[in-house]
C-alpha positions, 0 to 999 in steps of 0.5 A: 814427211819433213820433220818440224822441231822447236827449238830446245835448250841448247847443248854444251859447246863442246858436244858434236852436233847429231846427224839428225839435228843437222838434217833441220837446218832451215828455221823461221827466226821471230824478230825481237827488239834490237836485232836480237832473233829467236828460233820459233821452228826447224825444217829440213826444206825451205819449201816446208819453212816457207809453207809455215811461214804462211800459216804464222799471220794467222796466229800470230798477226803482230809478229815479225818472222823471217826465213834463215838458214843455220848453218851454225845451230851451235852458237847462238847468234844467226 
């Protein structure tokens, strides 16, 4: 079963980036007030992302989110 991570506290910049977190590269992005994004979940497919992605209005009706691929988890910007 694919595996559905939050977001944590990001690492130092000089760590290697694990196997299994690279594995998660698929994430529903919460879009903010100028431009700024922020990573609600992680996914290993974009099918389970896009499944999530369903379920969000029904938590959350007012917010806005976003399907993205990142492929750099280390920087902070997507």
């Amino acid at each position: 079963m694919p595996e559905n991570t939050v977001n944590q506290a990001s690492k130092s910049d000089n760590q290697p980036i694990a196997y299994k977190e690279r594995l998660n590269s698929w994430a529903i992005a919460r879009q903010l007030p100028n431009t700024q994004r922020e990573i609600v979940a992680r996914f290993r497919s974009r099918s389970d992302a896009d499944g999530y992605m369903r379920h969000l209005p029904q938590e959350i009706p007012n917010a806005s989110y976003m399907v993205v691929f990142d492929c750099q988890r280390e920087a902070s910007v997507i």
